[in-house]
C-alpha positions in Angstrom: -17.6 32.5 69.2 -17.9 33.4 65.5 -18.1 30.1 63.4 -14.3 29.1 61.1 -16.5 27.8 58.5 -16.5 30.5 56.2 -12.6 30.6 56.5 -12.0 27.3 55.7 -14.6 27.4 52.6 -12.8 30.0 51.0 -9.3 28.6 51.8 -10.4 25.6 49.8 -11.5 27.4 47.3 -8.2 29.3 46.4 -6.7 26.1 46.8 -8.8 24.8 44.2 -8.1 27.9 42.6 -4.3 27.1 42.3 -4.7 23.7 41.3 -6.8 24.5 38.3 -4.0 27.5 37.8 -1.3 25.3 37.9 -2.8 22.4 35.6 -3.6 24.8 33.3 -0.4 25.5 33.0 1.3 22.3 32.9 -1.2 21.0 29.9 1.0 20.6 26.9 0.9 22.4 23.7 -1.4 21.1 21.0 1.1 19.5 18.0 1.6 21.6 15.4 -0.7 21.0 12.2 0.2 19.2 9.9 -0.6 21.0 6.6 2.1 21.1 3.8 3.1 24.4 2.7 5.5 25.5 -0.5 5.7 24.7 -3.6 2.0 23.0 -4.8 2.8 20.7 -7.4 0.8 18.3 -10.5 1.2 14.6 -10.2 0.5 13.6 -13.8 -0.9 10.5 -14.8 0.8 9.1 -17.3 -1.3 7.4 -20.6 -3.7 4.5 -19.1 -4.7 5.8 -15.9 -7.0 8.3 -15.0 -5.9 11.6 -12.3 -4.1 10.6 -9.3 -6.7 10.8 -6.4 -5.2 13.7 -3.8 -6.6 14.0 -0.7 -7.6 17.5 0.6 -5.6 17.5 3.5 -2.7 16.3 2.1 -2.1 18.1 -1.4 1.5 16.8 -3.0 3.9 19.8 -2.5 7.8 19.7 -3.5 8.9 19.9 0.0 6.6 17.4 1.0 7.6 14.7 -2.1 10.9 15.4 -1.4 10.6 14.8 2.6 8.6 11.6 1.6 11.6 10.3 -0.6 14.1 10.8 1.7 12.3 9.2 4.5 11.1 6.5 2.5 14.9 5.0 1.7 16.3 5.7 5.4 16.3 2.8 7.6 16.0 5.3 10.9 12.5 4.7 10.8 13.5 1.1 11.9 14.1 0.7 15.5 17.3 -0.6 14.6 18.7 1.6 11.5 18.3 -1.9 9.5 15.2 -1.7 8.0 13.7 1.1 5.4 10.3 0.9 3.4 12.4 0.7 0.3 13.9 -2.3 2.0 10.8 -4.3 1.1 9.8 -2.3 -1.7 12.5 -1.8 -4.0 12.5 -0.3 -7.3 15.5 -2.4 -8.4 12.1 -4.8 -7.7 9.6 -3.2 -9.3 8.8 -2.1 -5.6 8.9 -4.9 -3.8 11.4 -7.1 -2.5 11.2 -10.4 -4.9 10.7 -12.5 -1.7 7.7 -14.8 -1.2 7.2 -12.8 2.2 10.0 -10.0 3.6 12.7 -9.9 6.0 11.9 -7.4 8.8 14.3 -5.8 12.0 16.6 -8.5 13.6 15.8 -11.1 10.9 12.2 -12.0 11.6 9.9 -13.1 8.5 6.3 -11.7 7.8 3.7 -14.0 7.1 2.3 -12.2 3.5 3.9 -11.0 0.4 5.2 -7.5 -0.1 2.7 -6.0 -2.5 4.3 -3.3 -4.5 3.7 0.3 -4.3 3.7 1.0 -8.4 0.2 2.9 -8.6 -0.6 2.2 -4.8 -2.3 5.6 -5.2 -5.1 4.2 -7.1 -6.0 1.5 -4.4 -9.4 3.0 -1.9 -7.8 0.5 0.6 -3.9 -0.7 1.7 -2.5 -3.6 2.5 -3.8 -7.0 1.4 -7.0 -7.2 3.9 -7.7 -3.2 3.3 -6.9 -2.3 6.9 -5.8 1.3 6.5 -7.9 3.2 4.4 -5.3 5.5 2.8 -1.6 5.8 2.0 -1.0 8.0 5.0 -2.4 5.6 7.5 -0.7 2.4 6.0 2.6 4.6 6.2 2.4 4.1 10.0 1.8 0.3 10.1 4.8 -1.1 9.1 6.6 1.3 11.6 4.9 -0.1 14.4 5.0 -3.6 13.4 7.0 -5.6 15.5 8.1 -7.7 12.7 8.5 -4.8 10.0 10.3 -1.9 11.8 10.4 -2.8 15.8 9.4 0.6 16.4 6.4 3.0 18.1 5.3 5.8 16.4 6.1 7.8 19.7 9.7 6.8 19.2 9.8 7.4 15.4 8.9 11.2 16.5 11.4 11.5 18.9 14.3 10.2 16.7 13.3 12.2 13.9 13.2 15.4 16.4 16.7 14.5 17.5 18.1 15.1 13.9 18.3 18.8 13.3 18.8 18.0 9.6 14.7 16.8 9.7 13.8 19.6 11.7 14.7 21.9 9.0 12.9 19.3 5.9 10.2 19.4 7.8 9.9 23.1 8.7 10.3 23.5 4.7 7.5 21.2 3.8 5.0 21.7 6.8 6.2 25.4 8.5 7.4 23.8 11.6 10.5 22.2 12.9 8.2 20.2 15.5 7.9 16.8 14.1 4.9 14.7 14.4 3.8 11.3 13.2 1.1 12.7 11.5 3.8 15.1 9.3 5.6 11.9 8.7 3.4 9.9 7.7 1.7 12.7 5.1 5.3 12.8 3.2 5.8 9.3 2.5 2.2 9.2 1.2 3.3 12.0 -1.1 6.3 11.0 -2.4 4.0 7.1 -2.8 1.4 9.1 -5.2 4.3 10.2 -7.3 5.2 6.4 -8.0 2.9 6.0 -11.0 3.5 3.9 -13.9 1.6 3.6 -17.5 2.5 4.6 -21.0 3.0 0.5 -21.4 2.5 -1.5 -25.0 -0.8 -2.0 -23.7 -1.8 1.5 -23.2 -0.5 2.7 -26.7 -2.6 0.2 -28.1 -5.6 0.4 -26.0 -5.7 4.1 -25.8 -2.8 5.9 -27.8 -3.8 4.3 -31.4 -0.9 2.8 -32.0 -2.1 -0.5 -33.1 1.8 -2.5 -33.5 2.4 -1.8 -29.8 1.2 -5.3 -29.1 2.9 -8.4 -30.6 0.1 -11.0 -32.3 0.3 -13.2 -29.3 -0.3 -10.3 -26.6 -3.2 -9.1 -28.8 -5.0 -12.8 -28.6 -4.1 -12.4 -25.1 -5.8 -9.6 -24.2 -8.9 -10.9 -26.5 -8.3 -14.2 -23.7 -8.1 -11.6 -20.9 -11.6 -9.9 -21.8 -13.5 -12.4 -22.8 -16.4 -13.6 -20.6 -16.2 -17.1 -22.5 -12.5 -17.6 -21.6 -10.6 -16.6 -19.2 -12.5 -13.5 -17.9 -9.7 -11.6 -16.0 -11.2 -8.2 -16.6 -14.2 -9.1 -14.3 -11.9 -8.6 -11.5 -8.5 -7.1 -13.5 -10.9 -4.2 -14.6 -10.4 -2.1 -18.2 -12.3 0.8 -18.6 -12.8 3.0 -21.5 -10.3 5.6 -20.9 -8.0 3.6 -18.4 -7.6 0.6 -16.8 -6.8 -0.1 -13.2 -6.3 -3.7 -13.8 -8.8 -3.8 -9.9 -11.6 -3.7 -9.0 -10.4 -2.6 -5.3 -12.6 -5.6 -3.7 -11.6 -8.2 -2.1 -11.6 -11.8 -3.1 -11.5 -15.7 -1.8 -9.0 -17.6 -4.4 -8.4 -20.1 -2.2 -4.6 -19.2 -1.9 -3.6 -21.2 1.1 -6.7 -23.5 1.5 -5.7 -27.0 2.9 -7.0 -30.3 4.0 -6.9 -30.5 7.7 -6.9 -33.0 10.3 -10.4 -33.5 10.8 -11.1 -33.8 6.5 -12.2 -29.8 6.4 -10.7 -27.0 4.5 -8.1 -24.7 6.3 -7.2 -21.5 5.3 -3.9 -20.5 6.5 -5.0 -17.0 6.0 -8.3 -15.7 7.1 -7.3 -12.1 4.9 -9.7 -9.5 4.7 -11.8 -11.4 7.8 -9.6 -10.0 10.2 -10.7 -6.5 9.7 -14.5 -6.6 9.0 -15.3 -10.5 10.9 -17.4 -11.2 7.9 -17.7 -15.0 7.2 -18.0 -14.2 3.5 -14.6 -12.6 4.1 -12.6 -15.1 5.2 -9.8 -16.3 2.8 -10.3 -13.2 0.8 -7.7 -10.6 -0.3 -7.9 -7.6 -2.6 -7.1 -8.1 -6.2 -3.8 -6.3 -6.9 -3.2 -4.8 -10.3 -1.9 -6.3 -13.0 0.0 -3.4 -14.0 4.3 -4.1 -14.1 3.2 -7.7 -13.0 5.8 -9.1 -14.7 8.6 -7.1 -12.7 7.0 -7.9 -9.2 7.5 -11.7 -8.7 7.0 -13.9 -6.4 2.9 -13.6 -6.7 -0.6 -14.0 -4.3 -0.4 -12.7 -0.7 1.8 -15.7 0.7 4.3 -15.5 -2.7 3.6 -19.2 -3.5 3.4 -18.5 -7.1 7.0 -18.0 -7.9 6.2 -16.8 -11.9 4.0 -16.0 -14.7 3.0 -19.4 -15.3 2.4 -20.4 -12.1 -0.1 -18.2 -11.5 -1.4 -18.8 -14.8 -1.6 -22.4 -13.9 -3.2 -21.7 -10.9 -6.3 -19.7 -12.5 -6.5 -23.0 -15.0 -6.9 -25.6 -12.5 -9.8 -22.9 -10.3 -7.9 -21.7 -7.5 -8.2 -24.1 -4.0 -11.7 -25.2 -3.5 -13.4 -24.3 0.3 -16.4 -23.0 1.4 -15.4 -19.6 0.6 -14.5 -19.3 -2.7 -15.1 -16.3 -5.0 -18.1 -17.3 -7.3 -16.1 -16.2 -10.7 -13.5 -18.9 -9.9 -14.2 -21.5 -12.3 -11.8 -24.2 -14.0 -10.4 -22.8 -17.1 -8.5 -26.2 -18.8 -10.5 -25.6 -22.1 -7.8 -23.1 -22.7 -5.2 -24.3 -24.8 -1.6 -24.2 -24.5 -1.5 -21.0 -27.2 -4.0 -19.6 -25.5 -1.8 -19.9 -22.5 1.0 -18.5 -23.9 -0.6 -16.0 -25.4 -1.9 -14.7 -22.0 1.3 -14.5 -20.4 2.4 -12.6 -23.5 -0.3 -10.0 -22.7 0.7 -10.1 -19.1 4.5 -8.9 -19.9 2.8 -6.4 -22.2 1.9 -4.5 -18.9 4.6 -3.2 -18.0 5.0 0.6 -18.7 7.2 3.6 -18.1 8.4 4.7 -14.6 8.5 8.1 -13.6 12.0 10.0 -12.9 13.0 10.6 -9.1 11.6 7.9 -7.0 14.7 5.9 -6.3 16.7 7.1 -3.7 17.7 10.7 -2.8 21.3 12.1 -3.3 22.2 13.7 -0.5 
């Protein structure tokens, strides 16, 4: 009797054979890449602050800024059509929202401050703890945040690919009317690199030779500002030779938030930048925002407890919060005088410069 086995090996073989066949069909299409195409284009830094830093992959086209405005100001991107990014960063607001911490979908509060996007392009991290390293990936974040937008970045695709008017934006700025996250997240980071502000009294002073941009008082302001002896801002608020960032991109315990608790130790409400690295030096510490258009972008600090100018200069006089954590430049600065004082806030206001044209919202 001749032996079956033979049969059956090579019957399971073609069955294998089919299988493999078959799932090799069925596996999806990789997503299309997401490289802008058309028209390149020059972000220009305006007098004060050095190039705009472009990524490679992402180089600024005018498809892609223009995609990136549009999305930016439509509140589709919300789960609910309620909430855009412009709804927490306003330029009526200098780019934020003027709350101590935002509104997000179906009413729900955040627990920090809206930081604003003016010269966000300059920052090597995003958000207040650094989390995403880059303007693309922080354009994701608030999508998927519960609080923020309600949405997933699954469902941000799919509604976008719904709406054959974004098909066709994005086959202008990336060659294909497939839409991915990635796409999305590329043209808001564009159009963000375009929101750039200098040119301010302080620039044409410090840089453009025009020594009656300042008033008196701003000019022994700045002199407070710099000096190590005084109130030594610029060790964190940076001023470089051709520009100034007003950061130093790091991040820093100020003691914003810090409290008594219950068993006679120091709280922080906030553990900031701890969250991402679980650093113990970290805890309590936030990145030093700059000081450029700071008088537009009230409420101040991550939580928004400082409500104005004053405040926060207040706040600096009497050394921050004291715990365990504090940055090591924190000091008390009430040898300042009252003119001194003033004269630092005038310097402050001095800060804020020009904006550039075509950043608020699209006409469509």
């Amino acid at each position: 009797m001749r032996s079956r086995r033979p049969v059956l090996i090579y019957t399971l073989l073609a069955i294998c054979s089919v299988l493999v066949s078959c799932k090799q069909k069925a596996a999806p299409a990789p997503p299309p890449e997401a490289r802008p195409i058309g028209t390149p284009i020059q972000i220009t830094a305006p007098l004060g602050l050095p190039p705009v830093p472009i990524p490679a992959d992402n180089p600024p086209t005018a498809e892609t800024v223009a995609l990136g405005r549009r999305l930016y100001y439509d509140t589709a991107l919300s789960v609910d059509n309620s909430v855009s990014c412009a709804s927490c960063h306003s330029p009526q607001s200098g780019f934020c929202d003027g709350r101590p911490v935002s509104t997000g979908v179906r009413g729900q509060k955040g627990a920090r401050n809206a930081p604003t996007v003016i010269n966000a392009a300059y920052y090597t991290t995003q958000f207040w703890d650094g989390r995403a390293p880059s303007l693309e990936q922080q354009a994701g974040g608030p999508m998927a945040n519960p609080i923020e937008m309600g949405h997933t970045l699954q469902g941000v695709e799919q509604k976008l690919n719904a709406n054959a008017s974004y098909r066709a934006d994005f086959k202008k700025a990336f060659g294909s009317d497939v839409i991915t996250i990635e796409m999305v997240e590329k043209a808001i980071a564009s159009f963000e690199r375009t929101i750039v502000s200098g040119n301010s009294p302080f620039d044409r002073y410090m840089y453009g030779g025009d020594n009656k941009a300042l008033s008196a008082s701003a000019k022994r302001g700045l002199e407070v500002f710099r000096n190590p002896k005084k109130g030594n801002c610029a060790v964190c608020h940076t001023i470089e030779d051709n520009y100034a960032l007003f950061t130093d991109n790091k991040f820093h315990n100020l003691g914003v938030g810090a409290k008594l608790g219950m068993t006679g130790e120091v709280e922080l409400a906030d553990l900031g930048r701890f969250k991402v690295t679980n650093v113990d030096a970290d805890k309590g510490a936030f990145k030093t925002p700059s000081l450029r258009n700071i008088a537009l972008t009230a409420p101040y600090m991550h939580d928004g407890s400082d409500k104005n100018l004053k405040e926060v200069i207040d706040f600096y006089i009497g050394a921050g919060n004291s715990n365990p954590y504090r940055d090591k430049e924190i000091h008390s600065l009430d040898f300042l005088t009252g003119q001194e004082r003033a004269d630092l806030q005038e310097f402050l206001k001095s800060l804020t410069g020009d904006m550039p044209p075509n950043v608020g919202p699209p006409t469509l």
